[in-house]
Residue, then its C-alpha position, 0 to 999 in steps of 0.5 A: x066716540x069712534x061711533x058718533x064720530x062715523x054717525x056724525x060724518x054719514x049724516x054730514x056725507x047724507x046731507x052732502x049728497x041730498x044738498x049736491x043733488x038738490x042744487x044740482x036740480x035746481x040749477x038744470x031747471x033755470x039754467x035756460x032761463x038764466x041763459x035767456x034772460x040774463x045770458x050767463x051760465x053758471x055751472x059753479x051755481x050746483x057748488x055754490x047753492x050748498x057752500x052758501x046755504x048754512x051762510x044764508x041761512x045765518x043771514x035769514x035768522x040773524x035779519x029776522x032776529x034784528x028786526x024782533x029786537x028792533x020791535x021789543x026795544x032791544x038796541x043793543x041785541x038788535x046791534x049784536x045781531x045786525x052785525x051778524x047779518x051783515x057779516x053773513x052778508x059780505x061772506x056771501x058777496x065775497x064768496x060769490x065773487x072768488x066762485x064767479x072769478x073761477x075760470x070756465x064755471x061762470x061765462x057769458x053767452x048770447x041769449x038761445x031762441x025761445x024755440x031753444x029753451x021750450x025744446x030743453x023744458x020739454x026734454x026735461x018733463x019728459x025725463x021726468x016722467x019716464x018712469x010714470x007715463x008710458x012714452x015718455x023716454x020717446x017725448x025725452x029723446x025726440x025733444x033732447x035731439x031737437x033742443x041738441x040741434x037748436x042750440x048747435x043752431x043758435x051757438x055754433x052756425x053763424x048767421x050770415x047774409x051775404x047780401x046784406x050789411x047792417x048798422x045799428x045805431x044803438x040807444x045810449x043817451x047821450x053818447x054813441x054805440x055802432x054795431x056794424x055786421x057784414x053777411x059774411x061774419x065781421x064785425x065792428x063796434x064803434x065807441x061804448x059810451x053813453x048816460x043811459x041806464x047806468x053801465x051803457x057797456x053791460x046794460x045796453x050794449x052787450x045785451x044787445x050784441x048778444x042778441x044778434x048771437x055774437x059772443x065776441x066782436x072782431x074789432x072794436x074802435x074808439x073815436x076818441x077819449x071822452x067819456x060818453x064814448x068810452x065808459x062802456x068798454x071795461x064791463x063790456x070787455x068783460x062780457x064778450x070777447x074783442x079780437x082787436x081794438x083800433x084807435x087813431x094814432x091821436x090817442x098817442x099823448x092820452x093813452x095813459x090817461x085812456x087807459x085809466x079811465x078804462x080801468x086798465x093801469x100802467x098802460x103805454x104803447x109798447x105794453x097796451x096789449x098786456x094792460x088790456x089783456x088784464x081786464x079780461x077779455x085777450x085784445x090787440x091794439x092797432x093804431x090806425x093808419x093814416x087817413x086815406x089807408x083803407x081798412x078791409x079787415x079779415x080778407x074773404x071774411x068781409x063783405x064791405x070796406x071800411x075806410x079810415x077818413x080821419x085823422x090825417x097824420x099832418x094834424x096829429x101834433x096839432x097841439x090847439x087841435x080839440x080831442x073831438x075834432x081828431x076823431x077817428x072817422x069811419x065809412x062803411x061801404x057796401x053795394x054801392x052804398x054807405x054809411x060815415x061815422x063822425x065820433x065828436x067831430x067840431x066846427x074846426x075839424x069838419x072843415x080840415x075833413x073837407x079839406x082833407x080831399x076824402x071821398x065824404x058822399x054816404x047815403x047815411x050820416x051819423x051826425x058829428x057830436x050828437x047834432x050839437x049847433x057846433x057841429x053845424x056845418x053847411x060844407x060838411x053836409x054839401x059834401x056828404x049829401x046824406x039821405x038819412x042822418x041818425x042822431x045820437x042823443x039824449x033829450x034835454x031842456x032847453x035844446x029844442x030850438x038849437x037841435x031844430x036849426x041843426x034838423x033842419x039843415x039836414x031836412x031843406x037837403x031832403x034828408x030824412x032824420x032819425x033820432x035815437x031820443x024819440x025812436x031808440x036803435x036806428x038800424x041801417x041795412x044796405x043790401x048787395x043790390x045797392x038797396x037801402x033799408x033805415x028802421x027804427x026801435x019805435x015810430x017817430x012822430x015829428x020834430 
């Protein structure tokens, strides 16, 4: 018996060590692709292939047996092992999920460079081959070092244009998703919300953001509580990091419902950091100032101003005062040039704006509520005077006529529009010489 027993465990020990390096292979192999692809890397793969395999390979069996039964007429064990199968299957989800949960062996990352991944593959093939082709240790090392020095490119030096500021309008449907970057690394989300392509936040947003290289943002500001604004922030929270998160001193009497809807619980203002926090992703909360208090974050970090517009602290008790018209308004300006950002301001509460004595000229204007006839007003967009404006929307029937009285305001002042429902992402760069470039994800052609 002590003699099977010793067999029994160098066959188990065997099979450990071949299944380890197995996995482990395999896991070097795709690590770039995945990285490229899906921008994730996931160490916790090489444990995970081998405690999931005989789980698997029980699903495999018992689905084949399932549908063998169900072709003989068999019901009862075509149940018998359907249940099975479907038991292998939640072992499988619930053991992926407490791996992936496990801190520091599952995380996300921005995309490398395609130059990135071709110098790992040719590293690895020439490892491969060391002991077969004569200079391949030269054709390893001299691609190690390259993709050694490609990737420090890609995840340790940040990119920076000092001349150069840029905001990028994204695609999300109907909804509102900004990326501002200055040259000099600060960034700023404005609202995560959408309809587009189910999760905006994981779907569209956070891969966007990865692919201009970021792993975090600095702050990320919430215009106001609707859903087509918002709805994104918990999966992308999850995703990247937020060093801050500002929302207006109107989100006050709906924090706690915010906070639900974000998918954060028993959240107040005292405790909002620690709710936050859970989710995740560490977060500061900073309810802005009010209107007229300049933003300039990080001090030499930042090569632009923000300006916080809106709201002004005389209409935060404003009972009869809508959500969207106590949007948080933002102005971005760089190099003599700028770029207003709206949220879901209304009729009512554009006009308090004009009122309100801020300085409202920009060269680019987000339209307020994704260009809706009740948004629509002349003394707003006299005080602007935009050149461009970019709206935020999702094509629907029936809103032809109504989305082309309120283009129309804007082209009879001589500016150009841009709609993210025909062209995608409006990206905005505003250059230190006061130049101004406006492109699109794909060419518009017309109303």
């Amino acid at each position: 018996t002590p003699g099977v027993f010793r067999r029994a465990l160098r066959f188990f020990m065997r099979w450990l060590v071949i299944g380890f390096a197995r996995s482990a292979a395999v896991w070097v192999g795709m690590c770039a692709i995945t990285a490229y692809y899906f921008n994730v890397f996931t160490p916790i793969a090489v444990i995970a292939n081998i405690l999931l395999s005989p789980v698997m390979f029980v699903l495999l069996g018992a689905s084949l047996l399932t549908s063998v039964a169900s072709l003989l007429w068999l019901a009862p064990v075509a149940d018998l092992f359907g249940m099975v199968a479907s038991w292998s299957g939640a072992v499988i989800g619930r053991l992926a999920s407490v791996l992936a949960g496990i801190p520091g062996l599952s995380f996300y990352l921005p995309s490398p460079s395609l130059v990135t991944v071709f110098a790992f593959f040719a590293a690895m093939a020439g490892l491969a081959a060391i002991r077969t082709v004569r200079r391949a240790a030269l054709v390893a090392a001299v691609s190690g070092a390259v993709f050694v020095a490609l990737a420090a490119r890609d995840y340790c030096l940040p990119s920076k244009h000092d001349d150069l500021v840029r905001v990028t309008v994204l695609d999300v449907g109907h909804g509102l998703s900004v990326l501002v970057e200055t040259g000099s690394g600060f960034t700023m989300l404005y609202d995560v919300g959408g309809s587009r392509s189910g999760d905006v936040g994981r779907n569209i947003v956070a891969p966007y953001v990865w692919t201009r290289k970021m792993r975090s943002v600095d702050t990320l500001a919430l215009s106001h509580p609707d859903d087509d604004h918002i709805n994104g922030f918990a999966s992308f929270a999850r995703r990247l990091g937020i060093e801050q998160l500002c929302v207006s001193r109107a989100f006050g009497r709906e924090l706690p419902d915010i906070a639900r809807r974000l998918g954060v619980s028993q959240v107040s203002l005292e405790d909002i950091d620690t709710g936050l926090t859970s989710i995740g992703s560490p977060v500061k909360v900073t309810l802005c100032g009010s209107a007229g208090d300049p933003e300039r974050k990080g001090g030499e970090r930042i090569a632009a101003t923000l300006d916080i517009l809106w709201p002004d602290d005389r209409i935060i008790g404003d009972a009869a005062l809508s959500e969207n018209d106590r949007s948080l308004v933002v102005k971005v300006s760089f190099g003599g040039r700028s770029v207003l950002l709206t949220g879901d301001l209304e009729l009512r509460g554009l006009k308090l704006l004009c009122k309100s004595g801020a300085d409202l000229r920009a060269d680019v204007l987000v339209v307020p509520h994704h260009g809706s006839a009740g948004s629509l007003c002349v003394e707003f967009i006299e005080a602007v005077k935009p050149s461009v404006v970019v709206v935020s929307r999702r094509k629907r029937a029936g809103d032809a006529q109504s989305m082309l009285r309120v283009f129309a305001a804007y082209w009879e002042r001589g500016a150009r529009v841009a709609d993210t429902s025909k062209s995608g992402a409006v990206t905005v760069r505003l250059a230190r010489n006061g130049d101004i470039e406006v492109s699109t994800f794909v060419e518009e052609e017309g109303p």
